[in-house]
C-alpha positions in Angstrom: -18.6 1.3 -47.3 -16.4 3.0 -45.4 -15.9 7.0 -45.2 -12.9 7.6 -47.7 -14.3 5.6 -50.4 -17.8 7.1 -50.1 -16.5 10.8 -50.2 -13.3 9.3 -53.0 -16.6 8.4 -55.2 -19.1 11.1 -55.1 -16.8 14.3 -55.3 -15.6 12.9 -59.3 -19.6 12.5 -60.3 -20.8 15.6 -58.8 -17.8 17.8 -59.8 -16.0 15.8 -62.7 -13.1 18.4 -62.5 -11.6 18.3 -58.5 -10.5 15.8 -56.9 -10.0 14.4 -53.2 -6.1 15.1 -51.8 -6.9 14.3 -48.6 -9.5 12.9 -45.7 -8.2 13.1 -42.5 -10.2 10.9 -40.1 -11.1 12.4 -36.7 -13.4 10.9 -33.7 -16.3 13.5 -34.6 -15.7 15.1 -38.6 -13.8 13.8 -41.6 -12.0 16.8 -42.7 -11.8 16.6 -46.8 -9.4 18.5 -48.9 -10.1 19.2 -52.5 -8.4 20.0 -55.6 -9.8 21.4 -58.9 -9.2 23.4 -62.2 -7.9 26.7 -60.4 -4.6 25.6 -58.5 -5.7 25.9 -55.1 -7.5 23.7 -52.3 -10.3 23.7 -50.2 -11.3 22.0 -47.3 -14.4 21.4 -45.3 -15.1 19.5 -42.4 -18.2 16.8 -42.8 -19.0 15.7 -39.3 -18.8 11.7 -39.0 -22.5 10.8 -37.9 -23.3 12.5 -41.3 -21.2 10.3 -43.0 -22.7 7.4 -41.7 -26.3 8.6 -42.5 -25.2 9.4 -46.1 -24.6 6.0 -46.6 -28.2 4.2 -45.3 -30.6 7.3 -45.9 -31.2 9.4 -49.5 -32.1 12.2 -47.4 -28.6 12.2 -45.6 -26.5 11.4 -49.1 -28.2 14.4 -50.2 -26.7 16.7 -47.5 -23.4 15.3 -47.9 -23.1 15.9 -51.7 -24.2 19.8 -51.4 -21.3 19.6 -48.8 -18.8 18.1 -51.3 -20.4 20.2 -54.1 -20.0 23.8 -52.1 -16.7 23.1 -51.4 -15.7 21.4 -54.9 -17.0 24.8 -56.5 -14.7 26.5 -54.6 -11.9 25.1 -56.2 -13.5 24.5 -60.2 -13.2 27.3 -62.5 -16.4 28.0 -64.5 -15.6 27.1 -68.3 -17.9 29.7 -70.7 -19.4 27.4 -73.6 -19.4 30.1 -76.1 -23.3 30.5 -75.8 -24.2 34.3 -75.5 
């Protein structure tokens, strides 16, 4: 699996509400640019060996999704339920 389509499919499952606008492909960090509920972007820079880890070890998927999700959260407005 290659870089895009890793980071395509895990920013939808761990933040149903951005999406991916852009991965720009470097020699040493992807640099990812998200969109979400509130109108704006944000970007973060994932370096590549990272990447690569994410997709042989659990450990190394792990880091990369608290990536994604940090910078997804940015860019998600919080819905309240209605609960008090």
């Amino acid at each position: 699996m290659d870089s895009r389509r890793l980071i395509g499919s895990l920013v939808p499952e761990i933040a149903p509400n951005a999406s991916v606008i852009c991965i720009e492909e470097s020699e040493r960090y992807d640099t990812v640019t998200i969109e979400g509920t509130t109108g704006t972007l944000a970007g973060c820079e994932v370096p590549r060996t990272a990447v690569d880890a994410a997709e042989h070890a659990g450990d190394a998927l792990e880091r990369l999704v608290a990536v994604l999700k940090r910078c997804a959260d940015d860019v998600v407005a919080d819905v309240p339920d209605g609960r008090a």
